[in-house]
N, C-alpha and C positions, 0 to 999 in steps of 0.2 A: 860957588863950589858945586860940581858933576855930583849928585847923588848917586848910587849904585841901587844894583836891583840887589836884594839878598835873598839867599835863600838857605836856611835852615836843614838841615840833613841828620841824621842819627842811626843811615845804615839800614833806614827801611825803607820796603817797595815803593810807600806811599813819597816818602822824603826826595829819592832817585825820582820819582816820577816829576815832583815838585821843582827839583834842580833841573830836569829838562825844561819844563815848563817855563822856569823863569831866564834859564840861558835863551830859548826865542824869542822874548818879549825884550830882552836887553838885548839883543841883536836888534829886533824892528826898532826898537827908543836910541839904538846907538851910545847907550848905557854899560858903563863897566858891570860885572856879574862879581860879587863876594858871597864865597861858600862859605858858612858858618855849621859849625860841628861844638856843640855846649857837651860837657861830659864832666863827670863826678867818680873819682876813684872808688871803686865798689869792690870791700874785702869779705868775703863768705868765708866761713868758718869747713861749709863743708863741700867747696869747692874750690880748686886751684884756681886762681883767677891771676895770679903773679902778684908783681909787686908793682909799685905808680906806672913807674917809668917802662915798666912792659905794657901795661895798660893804655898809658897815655901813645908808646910808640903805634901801638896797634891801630889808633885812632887817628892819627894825621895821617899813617899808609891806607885806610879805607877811605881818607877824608879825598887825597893827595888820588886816590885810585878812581873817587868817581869826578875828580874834577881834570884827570885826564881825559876821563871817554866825553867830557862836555868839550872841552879843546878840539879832540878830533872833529868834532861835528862842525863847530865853529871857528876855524882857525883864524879868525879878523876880532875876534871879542877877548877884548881883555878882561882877565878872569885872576883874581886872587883868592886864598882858602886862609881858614881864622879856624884853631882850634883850641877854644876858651875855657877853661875851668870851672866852673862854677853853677848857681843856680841858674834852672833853665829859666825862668819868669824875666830873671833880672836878666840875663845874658839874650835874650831875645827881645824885650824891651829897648833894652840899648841898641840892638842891632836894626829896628824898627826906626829907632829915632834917627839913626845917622844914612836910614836908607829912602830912595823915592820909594818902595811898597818893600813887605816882607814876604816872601812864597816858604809855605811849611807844608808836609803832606796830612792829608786827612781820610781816613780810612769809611767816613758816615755813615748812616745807620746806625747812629749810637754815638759811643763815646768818640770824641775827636781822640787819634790815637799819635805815635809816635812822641816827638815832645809835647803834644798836646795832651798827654794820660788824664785825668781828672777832672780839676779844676784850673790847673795850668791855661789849659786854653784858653778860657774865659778871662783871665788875669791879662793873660798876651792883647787880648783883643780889646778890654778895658783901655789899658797903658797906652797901647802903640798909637803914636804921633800921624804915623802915615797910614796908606793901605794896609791890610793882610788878605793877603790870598790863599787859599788852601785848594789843595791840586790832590786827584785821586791815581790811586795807584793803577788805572786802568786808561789814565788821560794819553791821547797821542796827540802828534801833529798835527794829523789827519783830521779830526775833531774841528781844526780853525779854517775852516775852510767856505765858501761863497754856497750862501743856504742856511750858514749856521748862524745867529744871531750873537748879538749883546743885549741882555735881558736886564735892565735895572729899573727897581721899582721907587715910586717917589708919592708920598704921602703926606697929607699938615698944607699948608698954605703954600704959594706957588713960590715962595721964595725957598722953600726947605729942600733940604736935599741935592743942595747945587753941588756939595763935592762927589756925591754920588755919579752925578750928572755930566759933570767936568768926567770925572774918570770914567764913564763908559763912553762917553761922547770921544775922548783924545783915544781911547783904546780901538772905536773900532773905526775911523779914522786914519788909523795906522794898518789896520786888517783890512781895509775897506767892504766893512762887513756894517750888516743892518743894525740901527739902533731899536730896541721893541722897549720902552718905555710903557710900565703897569701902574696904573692907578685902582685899585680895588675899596669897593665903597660899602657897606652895611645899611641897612635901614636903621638910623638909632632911636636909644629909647629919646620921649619926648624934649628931656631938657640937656640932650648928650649935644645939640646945636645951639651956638647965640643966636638971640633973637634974630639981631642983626643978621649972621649966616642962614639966618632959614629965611629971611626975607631978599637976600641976596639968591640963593634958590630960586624961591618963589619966582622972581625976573627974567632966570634961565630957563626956567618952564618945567621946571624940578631936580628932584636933584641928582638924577643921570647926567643933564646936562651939565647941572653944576658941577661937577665931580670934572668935566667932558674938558668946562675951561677952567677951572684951574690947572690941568695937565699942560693945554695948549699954553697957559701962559707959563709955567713953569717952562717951558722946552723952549718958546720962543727966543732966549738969548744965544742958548747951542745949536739952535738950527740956522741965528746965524753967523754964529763963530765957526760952524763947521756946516757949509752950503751942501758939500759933496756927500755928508752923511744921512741914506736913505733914514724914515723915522716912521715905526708904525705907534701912532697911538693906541694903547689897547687899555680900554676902561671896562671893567668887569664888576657885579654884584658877586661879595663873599668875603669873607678874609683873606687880607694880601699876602699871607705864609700860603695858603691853599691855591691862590693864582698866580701866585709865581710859580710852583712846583708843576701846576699847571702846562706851563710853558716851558719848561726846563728841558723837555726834550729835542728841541729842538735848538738850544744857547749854547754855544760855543763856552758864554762867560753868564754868571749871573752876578749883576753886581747891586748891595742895599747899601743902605744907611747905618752907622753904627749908633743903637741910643743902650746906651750902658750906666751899669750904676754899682755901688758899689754897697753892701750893708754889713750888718754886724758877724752875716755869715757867709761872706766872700764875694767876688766880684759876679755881677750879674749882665747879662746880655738882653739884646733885648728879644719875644719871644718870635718876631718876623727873621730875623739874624740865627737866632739858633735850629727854627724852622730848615731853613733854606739849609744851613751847614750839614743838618745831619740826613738831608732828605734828596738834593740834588745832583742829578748825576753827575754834572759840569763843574769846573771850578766854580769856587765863589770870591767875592772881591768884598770883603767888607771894610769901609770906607769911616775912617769918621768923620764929622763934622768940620768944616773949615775954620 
């Protein structure tokens, strides 16, 4: 069964931008596009707000209004609109799982906004089975263009982060755009390496190199699943939130690893994932594990 790309919308700049963003991408994958619109009957005491079913109409004519101007652009992509009642968590969640990636807008510098208000976001990104992409209200076409990179960082032993990996490798494959692959390394305290890893080090002639090949080996399957995709290695000292953002201006996409968790006070992200969300100017792609 064809996955669909989706994309989330609620009538804000950042959301419209999002539905553009993810109509091109299901064009380039050759991907059907479903517009999802979550909405909650909302009665004010001291505002006229009508009654459901004017509320509810008003919502499939904005839903139905910007999935026209997506058609115009695209007259070849098949394009369906969903407009679901209920809690956003849950109705995005599902829309996540029945989709190949989810596009929602994000406003960053702070709170992820639109359906993402709070904590919502963090719960979405927990939950969701497939990608999440979030797309700024200032993102254009023009942005994906040959100079502009695909920025995904990859961390942990060379085996981690292959879905990360897979998905900027098939994304910019299809953009025919550079892969820039960030490994960022710290000096740690004494016993923060196994013995073993520091005598693995020690072989590599410290542990710049070490850091150097574990990337190489991590990438070596993608480069040669995808021969045509150029790949800069970029190994950096610092925390990987601070050198990815680093390079951000110049990513078309930034794409991490999702390691999330959940506690007795709500769902948590992890702190390289929420770095990147509220700090980079480019979409971001947060992926979770295979």
């Amino acid at each position: 069964m064809t996955r669909p790309i989706t994309a989330g919308i609620d009538g804000t700049e950042e959301s419209l931008a999002a539905l553009a963003w993810a109509a091109r991408e299901a064009t380039r994958r050759r991907l059907p596009l479903r517009v999802v619109h979550a909405w909650r009957f909302q009665a004010h005491d001291r505002v006229d707000t009508g009654d459901r079913a004017a509320q509810e109409r008003w919502v499939r004519e904005a839903t139905e209004e910007a999935a026209r101007a997506v058609r115009e652009r695209h007259r070849d992509l098949t394009l369906t609109t969903d407009v679901l009642e209920g809690d956003a968590v849950e109705t995005l969640t599902a829309a996540a799982a029945d989709a190949e990636m989810l596009v929602l807008g994000s406003r960053g510098h702070g709170r992820i906004m639109g359906f993402l208000v709070g904590s919502v976001g963090q719960q979405v990104i927990v939950d969701a089975a497939h990608p999440v992409v979030f797309v700024r209200a200032g993102d254009k076409a023009s942005d994906e263009v040959a100079g502009h990179e695909i920025v995904v960082g990859q961390e942990g032993d060379p085996e981690d982060g292959a879905a990360a990996l897979s998905f900027a490798f098939e994304t910019a494959a299809r953009r025919g755009a550079t892969v820039r692959a960030v490994r960022a390394w710290t000096l740690p305290p004494v016993f923060a390496y196994s013995p073993g890893s520091l005598q693995l080090a020690d072989e590599a002639g410290g542990l710049e190199p070490f850091e150097r090949k574990n990337l190489a080996a991590a990438l070596a399957p993608w480069r040669e699943r995808y021969p045509d995709v150029h790949v800069v290695e970029h190994v950096e000292m610092g925390s990987a939130g601070q050198v990815l953002l680093s390079v951000s201006g110049t990513a078309q996409l930034m794409v991490v690893g999702r390691r999330a968790r959940r506690s007795a006070v709500g769902a948590r992200i992890g702190s390289v994932a929420g770095g990147v969300l509220h700090h980079a100017d480019c979409p971001v792609a947060v992926v979770p594990p295979a």
